[in-house]
N, CA, C and O of each residue as an XYZ file, in Angstrom:
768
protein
N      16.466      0.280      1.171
C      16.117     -0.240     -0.120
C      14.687      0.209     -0.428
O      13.794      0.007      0.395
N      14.444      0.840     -1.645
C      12.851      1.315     -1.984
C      12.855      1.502     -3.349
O      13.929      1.866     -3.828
N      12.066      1.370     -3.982
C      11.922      1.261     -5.551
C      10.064      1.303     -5.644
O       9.263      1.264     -4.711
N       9.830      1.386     -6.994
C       8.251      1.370     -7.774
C       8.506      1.122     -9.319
O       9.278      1.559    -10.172
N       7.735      0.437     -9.269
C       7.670     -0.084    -10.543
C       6.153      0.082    -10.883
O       5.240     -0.467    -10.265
N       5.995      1.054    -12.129
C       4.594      1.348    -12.575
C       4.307      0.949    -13.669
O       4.893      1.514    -14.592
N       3.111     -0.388    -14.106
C       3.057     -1.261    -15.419
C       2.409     -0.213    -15.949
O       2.904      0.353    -16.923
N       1.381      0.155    -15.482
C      -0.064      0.887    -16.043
C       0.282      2.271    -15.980
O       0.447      2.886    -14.926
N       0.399      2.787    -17.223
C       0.568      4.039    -17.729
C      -0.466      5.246    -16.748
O      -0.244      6.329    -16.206
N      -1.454      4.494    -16.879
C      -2.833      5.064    -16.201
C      -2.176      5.724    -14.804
O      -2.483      6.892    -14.568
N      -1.358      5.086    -13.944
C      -0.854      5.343    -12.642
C       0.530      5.979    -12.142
O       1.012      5.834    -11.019
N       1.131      6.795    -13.322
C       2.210      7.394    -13.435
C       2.019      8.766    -12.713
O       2.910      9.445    -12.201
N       0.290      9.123    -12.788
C       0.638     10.179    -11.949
C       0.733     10.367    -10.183
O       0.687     11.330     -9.418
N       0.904      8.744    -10.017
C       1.118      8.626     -8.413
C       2.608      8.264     -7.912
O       3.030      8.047     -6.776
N       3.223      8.276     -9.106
C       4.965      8.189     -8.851
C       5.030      9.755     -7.883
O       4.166      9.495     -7.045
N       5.464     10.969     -7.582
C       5.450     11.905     -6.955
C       4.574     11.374     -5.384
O       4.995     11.774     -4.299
N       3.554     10.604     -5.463
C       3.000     10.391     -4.206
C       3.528      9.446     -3.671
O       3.557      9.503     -2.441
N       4.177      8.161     -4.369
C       4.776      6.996     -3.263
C       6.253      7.978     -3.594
O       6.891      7.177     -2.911
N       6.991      8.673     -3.897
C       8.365      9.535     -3.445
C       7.716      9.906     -1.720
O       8.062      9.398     -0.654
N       6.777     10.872     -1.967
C       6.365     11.227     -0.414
C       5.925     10.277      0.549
O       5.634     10.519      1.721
N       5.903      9.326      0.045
C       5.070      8.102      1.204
C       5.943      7.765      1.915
O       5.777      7.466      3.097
N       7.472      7.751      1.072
C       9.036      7.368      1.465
C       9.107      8.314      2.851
O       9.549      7.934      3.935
N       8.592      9.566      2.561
C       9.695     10.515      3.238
C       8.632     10.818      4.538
O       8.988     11.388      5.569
N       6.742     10.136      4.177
C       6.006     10.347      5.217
C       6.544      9.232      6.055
O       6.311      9.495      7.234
N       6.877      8.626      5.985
C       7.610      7.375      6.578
C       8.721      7.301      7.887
O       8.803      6.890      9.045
N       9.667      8.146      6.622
C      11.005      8.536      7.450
C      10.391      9.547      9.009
O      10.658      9.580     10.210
N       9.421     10.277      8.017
C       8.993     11.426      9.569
C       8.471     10.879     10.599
O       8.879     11.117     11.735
N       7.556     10.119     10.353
C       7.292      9.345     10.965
C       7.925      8.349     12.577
O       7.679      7.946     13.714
N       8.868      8.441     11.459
C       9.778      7.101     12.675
C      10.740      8.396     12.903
O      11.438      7.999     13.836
N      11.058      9.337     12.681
C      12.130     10.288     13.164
C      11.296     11.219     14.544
O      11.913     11.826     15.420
N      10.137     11.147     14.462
C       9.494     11.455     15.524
C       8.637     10.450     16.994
O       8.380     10.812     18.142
N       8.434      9.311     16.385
C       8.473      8.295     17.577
C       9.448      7.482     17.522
O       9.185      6.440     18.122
N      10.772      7.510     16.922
C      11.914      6.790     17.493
C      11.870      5.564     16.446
O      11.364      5.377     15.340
N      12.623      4.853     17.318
C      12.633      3.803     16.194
C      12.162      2.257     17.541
O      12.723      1.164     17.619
N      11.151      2.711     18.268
C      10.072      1.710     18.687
C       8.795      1.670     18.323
O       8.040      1.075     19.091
N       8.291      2.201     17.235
C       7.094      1.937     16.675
C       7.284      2.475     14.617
O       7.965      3.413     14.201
N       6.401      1.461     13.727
C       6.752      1.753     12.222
C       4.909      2.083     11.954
O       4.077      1.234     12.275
N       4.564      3.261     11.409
C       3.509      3.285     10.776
C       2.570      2.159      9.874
O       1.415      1.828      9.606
N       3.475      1.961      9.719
C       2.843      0.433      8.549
C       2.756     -0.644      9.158
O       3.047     -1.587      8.421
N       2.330     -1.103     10.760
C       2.371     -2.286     11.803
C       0.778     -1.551     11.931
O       0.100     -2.419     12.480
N       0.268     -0.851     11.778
C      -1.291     -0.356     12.665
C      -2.541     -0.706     11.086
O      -3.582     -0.076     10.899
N      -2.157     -1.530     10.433
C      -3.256     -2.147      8.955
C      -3.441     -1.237      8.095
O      -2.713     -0.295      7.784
N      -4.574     -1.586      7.666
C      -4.773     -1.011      6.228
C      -5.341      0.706      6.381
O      -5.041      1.548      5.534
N      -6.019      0.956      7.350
C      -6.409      2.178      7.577
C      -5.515      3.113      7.873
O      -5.869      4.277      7.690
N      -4.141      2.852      8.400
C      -3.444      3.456      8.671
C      -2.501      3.683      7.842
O      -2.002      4.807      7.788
N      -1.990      2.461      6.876
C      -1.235      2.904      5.871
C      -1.957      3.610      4.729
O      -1.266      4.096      3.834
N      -3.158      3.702      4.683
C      -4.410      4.454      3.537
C      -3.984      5.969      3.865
O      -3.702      6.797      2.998
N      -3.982      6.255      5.543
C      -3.871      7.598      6.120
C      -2.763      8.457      5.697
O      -2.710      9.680      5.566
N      -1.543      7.176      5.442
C      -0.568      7.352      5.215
C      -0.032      7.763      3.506
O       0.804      8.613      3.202
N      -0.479      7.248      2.972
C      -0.668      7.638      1.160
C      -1.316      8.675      1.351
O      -0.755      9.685      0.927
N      -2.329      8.828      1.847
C      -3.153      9.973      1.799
C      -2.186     11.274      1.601
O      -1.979     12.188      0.803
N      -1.595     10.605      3.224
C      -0.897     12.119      3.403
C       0.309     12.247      2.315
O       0.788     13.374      2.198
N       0.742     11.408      1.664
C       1.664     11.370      1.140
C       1.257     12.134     -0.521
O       1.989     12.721     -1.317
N      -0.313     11.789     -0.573
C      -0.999     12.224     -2.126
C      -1.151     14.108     -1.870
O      -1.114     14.720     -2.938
N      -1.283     14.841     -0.823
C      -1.455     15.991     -0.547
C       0.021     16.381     -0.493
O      -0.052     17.598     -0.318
N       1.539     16.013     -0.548
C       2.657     15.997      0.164
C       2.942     16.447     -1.452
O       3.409     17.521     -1.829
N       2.515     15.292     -2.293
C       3.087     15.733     -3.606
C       1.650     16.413     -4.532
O       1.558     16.121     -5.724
N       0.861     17.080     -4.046
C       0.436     18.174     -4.391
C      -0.724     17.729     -5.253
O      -1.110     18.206     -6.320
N      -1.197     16.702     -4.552
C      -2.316     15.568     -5.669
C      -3.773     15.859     -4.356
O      -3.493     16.397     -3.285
N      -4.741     15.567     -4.563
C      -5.645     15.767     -3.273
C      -6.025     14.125     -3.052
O      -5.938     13.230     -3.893
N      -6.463     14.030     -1.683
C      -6.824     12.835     -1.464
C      -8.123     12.849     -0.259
O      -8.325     13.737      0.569
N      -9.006     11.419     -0.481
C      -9.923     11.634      0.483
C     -10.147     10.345      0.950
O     -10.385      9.448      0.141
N     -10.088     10.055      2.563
C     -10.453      8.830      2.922
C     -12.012      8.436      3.025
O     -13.032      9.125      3.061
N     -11.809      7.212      3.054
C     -12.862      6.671      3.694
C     -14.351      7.983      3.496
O     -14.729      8.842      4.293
N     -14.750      7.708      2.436
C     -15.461      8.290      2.150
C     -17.212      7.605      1.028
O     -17.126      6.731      0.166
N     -18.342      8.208      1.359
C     -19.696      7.413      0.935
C     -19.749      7.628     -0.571
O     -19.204      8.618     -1.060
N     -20.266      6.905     -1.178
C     -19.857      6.853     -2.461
C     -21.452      5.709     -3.227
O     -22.339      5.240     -2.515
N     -21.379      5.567     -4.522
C     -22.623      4.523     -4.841
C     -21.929      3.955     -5.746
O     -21.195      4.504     -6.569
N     -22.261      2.245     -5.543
C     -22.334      1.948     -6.436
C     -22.730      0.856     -7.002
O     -23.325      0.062     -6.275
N     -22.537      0.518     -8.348
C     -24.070     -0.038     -9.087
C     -23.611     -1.220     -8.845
O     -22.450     -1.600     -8.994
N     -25.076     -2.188     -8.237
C     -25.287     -3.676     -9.153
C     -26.523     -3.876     -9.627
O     -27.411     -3.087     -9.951
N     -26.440     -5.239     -9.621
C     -27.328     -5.926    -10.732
C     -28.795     -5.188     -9.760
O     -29.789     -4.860    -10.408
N     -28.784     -5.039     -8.587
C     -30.401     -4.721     -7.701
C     -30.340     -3.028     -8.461
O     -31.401     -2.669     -8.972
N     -29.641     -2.444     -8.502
C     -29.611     -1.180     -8.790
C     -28.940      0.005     -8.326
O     -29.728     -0.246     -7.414
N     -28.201      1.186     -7.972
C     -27.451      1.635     -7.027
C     -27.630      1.416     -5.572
O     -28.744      1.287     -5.066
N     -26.211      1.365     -4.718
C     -26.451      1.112     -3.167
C     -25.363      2.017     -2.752
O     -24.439      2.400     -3.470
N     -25.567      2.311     -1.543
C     -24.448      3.096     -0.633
C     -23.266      2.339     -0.636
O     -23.457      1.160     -0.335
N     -21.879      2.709     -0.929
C     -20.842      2.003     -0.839
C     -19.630      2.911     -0.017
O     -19.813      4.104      0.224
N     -18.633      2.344      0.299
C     -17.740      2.954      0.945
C     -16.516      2.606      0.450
O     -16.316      1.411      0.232
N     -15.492      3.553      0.185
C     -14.436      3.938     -0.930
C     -13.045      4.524      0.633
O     -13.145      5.492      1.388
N     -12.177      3.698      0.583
C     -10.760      3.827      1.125
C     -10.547      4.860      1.208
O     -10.643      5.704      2.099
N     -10.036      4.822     -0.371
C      -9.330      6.048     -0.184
C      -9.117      6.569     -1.504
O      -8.705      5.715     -2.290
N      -9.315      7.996     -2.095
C      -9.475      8.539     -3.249
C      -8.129      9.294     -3.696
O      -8.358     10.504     -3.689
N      -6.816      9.019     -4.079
C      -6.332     10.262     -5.205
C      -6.721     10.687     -6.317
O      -7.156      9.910     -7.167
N      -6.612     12.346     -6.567
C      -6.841     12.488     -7.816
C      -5.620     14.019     -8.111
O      -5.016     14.686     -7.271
N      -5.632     14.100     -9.170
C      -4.697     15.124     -9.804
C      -5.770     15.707    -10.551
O      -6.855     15.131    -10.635
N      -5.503     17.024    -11.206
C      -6.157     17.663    -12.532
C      -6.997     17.076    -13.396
O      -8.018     17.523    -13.919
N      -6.427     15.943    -13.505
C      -6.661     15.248    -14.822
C      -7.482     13.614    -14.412
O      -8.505     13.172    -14.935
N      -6.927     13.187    -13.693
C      -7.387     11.911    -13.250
C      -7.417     11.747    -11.644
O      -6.768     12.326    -10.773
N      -8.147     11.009    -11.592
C      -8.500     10.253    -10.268
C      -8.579      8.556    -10.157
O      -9.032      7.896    -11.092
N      -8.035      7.866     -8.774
C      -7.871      6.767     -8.855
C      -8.804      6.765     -6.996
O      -8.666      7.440     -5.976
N      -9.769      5.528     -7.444
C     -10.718      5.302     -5.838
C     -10.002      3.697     -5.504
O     -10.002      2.758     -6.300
N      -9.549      3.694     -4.433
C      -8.949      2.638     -3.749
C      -9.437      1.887     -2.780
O      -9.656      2.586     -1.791
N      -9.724      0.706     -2.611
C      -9.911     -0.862     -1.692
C      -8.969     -0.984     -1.418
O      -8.073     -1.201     -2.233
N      -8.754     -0.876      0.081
C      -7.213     -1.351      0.860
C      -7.291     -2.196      1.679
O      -8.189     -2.190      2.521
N      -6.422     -3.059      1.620
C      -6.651     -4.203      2.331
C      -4.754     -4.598      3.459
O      -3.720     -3.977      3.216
N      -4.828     -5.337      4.188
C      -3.579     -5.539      4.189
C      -3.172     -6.557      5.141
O      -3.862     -6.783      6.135
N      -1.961     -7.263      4.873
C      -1.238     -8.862      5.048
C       0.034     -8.734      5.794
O       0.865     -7.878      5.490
N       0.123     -9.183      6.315
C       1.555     -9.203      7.176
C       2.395    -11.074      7.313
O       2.292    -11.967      8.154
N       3.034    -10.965      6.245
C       3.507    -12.409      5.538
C       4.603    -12.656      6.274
O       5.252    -11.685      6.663
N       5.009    -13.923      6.595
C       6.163    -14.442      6.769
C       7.354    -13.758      5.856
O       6.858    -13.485      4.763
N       9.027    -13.307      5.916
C       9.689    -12.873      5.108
C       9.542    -13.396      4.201
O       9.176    -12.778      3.202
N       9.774    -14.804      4.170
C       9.978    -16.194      3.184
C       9.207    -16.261      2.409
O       9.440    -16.470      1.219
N       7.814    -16.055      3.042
C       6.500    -16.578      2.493
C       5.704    -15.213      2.069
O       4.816    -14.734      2.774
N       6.176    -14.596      0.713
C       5.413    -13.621      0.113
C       4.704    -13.918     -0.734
O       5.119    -13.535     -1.828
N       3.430    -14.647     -0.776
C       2.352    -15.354     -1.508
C       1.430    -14.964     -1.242
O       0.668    -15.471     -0.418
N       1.175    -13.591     -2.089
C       0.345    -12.883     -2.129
C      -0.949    -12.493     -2.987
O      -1.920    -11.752     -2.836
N      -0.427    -13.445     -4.049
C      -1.092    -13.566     -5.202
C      -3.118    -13.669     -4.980
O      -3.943    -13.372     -5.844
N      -3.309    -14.006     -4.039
C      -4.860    -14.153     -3.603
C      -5.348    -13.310     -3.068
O      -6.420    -12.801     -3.395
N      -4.517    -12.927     -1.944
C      -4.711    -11.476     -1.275
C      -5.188    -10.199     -2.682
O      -6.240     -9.559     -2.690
N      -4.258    -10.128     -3.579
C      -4.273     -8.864     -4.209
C      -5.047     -9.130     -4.892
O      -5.737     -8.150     -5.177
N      -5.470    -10.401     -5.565
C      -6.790    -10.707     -6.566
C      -8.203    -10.448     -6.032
O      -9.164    -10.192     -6.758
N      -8.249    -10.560     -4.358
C      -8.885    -10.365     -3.792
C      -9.654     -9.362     -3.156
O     -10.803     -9.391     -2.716
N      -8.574     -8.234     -3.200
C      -8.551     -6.910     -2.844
C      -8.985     -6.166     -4.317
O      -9.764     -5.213     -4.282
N      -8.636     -6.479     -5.141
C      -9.135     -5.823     -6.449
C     -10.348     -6.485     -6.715
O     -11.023     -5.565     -7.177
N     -11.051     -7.476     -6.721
C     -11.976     -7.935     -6.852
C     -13.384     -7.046     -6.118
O     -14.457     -6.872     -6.696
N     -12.970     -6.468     -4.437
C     -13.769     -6.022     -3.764
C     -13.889     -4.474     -4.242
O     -14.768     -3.671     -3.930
N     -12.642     -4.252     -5.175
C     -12.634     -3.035     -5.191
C     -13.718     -2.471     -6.371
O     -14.157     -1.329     -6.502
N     -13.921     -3.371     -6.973
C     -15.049     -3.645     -8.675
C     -15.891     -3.261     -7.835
O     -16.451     -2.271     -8.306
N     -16.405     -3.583     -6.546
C     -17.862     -3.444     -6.194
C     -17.760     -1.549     -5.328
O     -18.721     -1.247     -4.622
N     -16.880     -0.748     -5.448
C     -16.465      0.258     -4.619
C     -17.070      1.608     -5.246
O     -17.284      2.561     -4.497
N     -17.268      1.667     -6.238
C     -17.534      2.777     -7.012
C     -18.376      2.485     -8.331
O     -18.590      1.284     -8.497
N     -18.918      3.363     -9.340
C     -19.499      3.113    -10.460
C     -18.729      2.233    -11.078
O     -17.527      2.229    -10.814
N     -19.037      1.706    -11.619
C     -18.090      1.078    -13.252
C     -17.328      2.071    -14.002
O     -16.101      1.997    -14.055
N     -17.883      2.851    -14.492
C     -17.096      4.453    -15.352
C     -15.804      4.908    -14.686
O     -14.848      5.403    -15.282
N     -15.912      4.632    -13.098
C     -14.507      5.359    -12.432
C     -13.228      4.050    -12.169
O     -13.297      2.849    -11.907
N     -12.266      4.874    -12.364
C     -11.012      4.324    -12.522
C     -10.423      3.326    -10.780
O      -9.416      3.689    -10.171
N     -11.033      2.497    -10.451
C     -10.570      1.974     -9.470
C      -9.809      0.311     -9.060
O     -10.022     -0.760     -9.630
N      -9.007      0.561     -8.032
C      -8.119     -0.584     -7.305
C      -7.958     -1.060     -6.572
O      -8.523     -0.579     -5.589
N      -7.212     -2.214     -6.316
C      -7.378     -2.294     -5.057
C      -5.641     -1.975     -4.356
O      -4.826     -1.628     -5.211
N      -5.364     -2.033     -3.592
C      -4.183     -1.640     -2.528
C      -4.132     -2.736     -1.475
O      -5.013     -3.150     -0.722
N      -2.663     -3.148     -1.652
C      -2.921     -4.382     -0.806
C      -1.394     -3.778      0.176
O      -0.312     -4.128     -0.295
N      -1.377     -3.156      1.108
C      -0.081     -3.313      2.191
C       0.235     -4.691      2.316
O      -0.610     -5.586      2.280
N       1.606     -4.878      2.480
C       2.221     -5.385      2.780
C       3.010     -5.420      3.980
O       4.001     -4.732      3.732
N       3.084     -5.849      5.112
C       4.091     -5.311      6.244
C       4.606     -7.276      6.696
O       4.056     -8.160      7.352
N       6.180     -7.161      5.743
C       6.797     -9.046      6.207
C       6.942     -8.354      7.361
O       6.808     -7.145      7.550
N       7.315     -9.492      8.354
C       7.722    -10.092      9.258
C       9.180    -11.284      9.758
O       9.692    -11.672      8.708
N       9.675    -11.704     10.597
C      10.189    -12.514     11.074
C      10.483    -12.639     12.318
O      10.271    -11.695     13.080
N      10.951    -13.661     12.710
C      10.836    -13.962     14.166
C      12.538    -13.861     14.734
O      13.393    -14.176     13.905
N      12.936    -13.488     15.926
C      14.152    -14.131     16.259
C      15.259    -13.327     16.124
O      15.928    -13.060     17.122
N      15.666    -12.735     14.621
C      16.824    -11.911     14.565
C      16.114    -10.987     13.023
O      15.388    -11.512     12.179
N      16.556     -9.638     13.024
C      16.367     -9.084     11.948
C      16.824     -9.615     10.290
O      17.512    -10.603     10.031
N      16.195     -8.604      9.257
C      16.062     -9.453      8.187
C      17.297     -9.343      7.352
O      17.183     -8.398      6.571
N      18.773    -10.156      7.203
C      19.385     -9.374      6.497
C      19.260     -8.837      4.986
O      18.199     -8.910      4.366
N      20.356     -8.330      4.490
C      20.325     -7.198      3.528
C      19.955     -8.299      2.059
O      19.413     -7.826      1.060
N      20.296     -9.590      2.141
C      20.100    -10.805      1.112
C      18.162    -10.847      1.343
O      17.303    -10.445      0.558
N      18.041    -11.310      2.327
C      16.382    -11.475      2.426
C      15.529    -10.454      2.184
O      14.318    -10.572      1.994
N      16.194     -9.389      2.189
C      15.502     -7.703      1.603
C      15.749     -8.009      0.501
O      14.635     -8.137     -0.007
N      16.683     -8.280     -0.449
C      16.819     -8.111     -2.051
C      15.505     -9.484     -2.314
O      14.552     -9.358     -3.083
N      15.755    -10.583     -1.562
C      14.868    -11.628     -2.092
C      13.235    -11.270     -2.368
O      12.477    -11.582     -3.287
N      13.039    -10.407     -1.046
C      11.836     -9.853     -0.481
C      11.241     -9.025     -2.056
O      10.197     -9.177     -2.689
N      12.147     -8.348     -2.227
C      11.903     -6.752     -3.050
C      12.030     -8.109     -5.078
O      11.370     -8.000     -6.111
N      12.783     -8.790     -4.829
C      12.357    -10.027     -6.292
C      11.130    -10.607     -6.103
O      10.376    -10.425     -7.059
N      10.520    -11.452     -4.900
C       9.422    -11.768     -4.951
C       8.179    -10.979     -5.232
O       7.206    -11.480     -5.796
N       8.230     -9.741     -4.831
C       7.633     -8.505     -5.080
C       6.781     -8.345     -6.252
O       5.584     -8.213     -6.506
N       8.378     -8.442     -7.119
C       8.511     -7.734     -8.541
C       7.341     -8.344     -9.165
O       6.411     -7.727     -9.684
N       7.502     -9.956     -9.041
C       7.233    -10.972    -10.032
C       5.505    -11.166    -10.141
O       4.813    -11.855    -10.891
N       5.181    -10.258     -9.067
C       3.476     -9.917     -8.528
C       3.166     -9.851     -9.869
O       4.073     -9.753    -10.696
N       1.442     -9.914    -10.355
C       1.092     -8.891    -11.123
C      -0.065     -7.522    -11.293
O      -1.123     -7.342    -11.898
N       0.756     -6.781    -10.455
C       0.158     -5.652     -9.842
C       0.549     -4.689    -11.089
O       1.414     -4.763    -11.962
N      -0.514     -3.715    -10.771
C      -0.335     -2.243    -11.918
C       0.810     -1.067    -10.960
O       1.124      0.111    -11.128
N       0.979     -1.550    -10.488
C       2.381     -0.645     -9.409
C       2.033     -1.157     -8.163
O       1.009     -1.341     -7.505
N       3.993     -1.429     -7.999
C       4.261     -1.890     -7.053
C       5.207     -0.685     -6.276
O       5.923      0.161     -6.810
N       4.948     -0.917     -4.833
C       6.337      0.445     -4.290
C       6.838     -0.469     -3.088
O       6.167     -1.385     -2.613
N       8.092     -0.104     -2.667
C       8.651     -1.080     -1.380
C       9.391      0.212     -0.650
O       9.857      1.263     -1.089
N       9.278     -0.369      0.679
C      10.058      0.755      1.555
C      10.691     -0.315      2.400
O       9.834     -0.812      3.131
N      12.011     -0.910      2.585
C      12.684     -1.249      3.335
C      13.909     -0.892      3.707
O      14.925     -1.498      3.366
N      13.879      0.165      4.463
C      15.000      0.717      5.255
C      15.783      0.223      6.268
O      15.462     -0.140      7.399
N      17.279      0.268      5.505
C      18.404     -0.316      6.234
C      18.147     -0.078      7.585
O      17.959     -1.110      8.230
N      18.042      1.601      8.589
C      18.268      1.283      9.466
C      16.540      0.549     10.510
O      16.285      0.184     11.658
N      15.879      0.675      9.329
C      14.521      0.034     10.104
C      14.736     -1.932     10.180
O      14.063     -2.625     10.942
N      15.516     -2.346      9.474
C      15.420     -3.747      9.674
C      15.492     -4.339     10.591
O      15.160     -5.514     10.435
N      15.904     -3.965     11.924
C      16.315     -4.146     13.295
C      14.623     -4.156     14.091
O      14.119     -5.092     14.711
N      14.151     -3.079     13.868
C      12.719     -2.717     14.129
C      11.996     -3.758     14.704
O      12.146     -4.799     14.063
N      11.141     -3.889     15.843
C      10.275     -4.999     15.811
C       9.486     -4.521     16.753
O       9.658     -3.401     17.235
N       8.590     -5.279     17.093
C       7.288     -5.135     17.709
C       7.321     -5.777     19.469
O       8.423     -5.994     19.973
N       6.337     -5.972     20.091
C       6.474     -6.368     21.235
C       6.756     -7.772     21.298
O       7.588     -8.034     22.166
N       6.251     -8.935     20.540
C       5.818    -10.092     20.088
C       7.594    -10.242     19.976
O       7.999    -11.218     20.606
N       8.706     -9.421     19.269
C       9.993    -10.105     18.786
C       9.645    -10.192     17.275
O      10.578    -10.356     16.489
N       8.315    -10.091     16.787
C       8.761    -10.010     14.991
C       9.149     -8.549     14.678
O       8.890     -7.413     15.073
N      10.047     -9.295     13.590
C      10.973     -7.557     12.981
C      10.535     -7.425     11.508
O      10.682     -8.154     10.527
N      10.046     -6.434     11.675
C       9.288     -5.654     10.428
C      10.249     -4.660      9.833
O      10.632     -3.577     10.275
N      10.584     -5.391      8.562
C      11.783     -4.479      8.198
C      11.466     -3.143      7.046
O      12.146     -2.307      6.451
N      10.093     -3.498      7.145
C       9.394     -2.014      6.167
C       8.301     -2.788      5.477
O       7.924     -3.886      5.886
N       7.664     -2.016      4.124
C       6.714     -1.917      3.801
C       6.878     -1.695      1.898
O       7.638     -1.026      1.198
N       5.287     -3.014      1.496
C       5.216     -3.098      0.181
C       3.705     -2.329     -0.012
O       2.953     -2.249      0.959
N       3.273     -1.705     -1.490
C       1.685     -1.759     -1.637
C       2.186     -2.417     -2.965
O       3.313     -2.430     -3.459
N       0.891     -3.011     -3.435
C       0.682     -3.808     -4.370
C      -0.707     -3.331     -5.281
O      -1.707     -4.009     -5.043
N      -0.854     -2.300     -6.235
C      -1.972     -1.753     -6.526
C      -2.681     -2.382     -7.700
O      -2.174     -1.980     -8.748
N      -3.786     -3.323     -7.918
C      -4.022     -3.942     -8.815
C      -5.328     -3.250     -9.480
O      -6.248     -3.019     -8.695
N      -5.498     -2.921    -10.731
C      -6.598     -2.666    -11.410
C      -8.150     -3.110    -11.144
O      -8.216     -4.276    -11.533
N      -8.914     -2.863    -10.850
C     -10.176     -3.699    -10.471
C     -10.989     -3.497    -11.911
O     -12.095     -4.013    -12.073
């Protein structure tokens, strides 16, 4: 199950990059098996992961990279996630990331939160967000195919400027050492 939903016109040109995030994904787990998911290692790693996914569909991207920007004292050194840009536009990203109960996708603070930090990331003039991963969880037995559709509605109802979900049928089984099963992966990209 995977879908995106893009409110903000502004961010249409990163539809082509979460397609590749899908398929950096799949490679991913087609090369360490299906005992470890990219999106269990936080926010730096799923950043690494768009990244690669923003160069995949032919967009450039730059992590974790020094950057300024203004407050009220006057410019300061700041540090910026992670940068796509295309021809035409560029988007600088604050990534942050949550690993929720299935049930409990109440995220609404997290992402207000993450966009909030992201205001302080770059000038004012540049186009930036924040990025909030998502990686549910549960305990005990994998998530079925009902708690994925519930998962991917609670999602929706966010109010993020694009949302993308990756929950793959045969990843729902997936879990960690602990016994929680991580049945894939949300970002939640909110305007700052």
């Amino acid at each position: 199950m995977q879908g995106l939903i893009i409110h903000n016109p502004h961010l249409e040109f990163l539809r082509p990059v979460f397609e590749s995030w899908v398929e950096c994904i799949d490679r991913f787990n087609q090369i360490h098996g299906e005992s470890e998911a990219p999106y269990w290692h936080g926010a730096q790693a799923n950043a690494g992961l768009l990244a690669a996914a923003a160069w995949q569909a032919e967009r450039v991207a730059l992590q974790q990279y020094q950057g300024k920007k203004q407050r009220d004292e006057g410019d300061r050194e700041g540090r910026c996630d992670l940068c796509i840009a295309d021809a035409e536009q560029s988007l600088h990203l604050l990534t942050a990331q949550r690993w929720p109960k299935i049930a409990r996708l109440d995220l609404a603070t997290a992402l207000q939160e993450t966009a909030a930090l992201a205001r302080l990331s770059v000038y004012p003039s540049q186009f930036k967000a924040g990025a909030l991963f998502v990686s549910p969880w549960k305990a005990g037995q994998h998530a079925s195919p009902e708690e994925l559709q519930d998962m991917v509605d609670d999602l929706s109802k966010h109010t993020a400027c694009a949302i993308a979900w990756y929950f793959p049928y045969a990843y729902r089984k997936l879990h960690n050492e602990a016994g929680q099963y991580h049945p894939g992966v949300a970002v939640l990209i909110k305007q700052a």
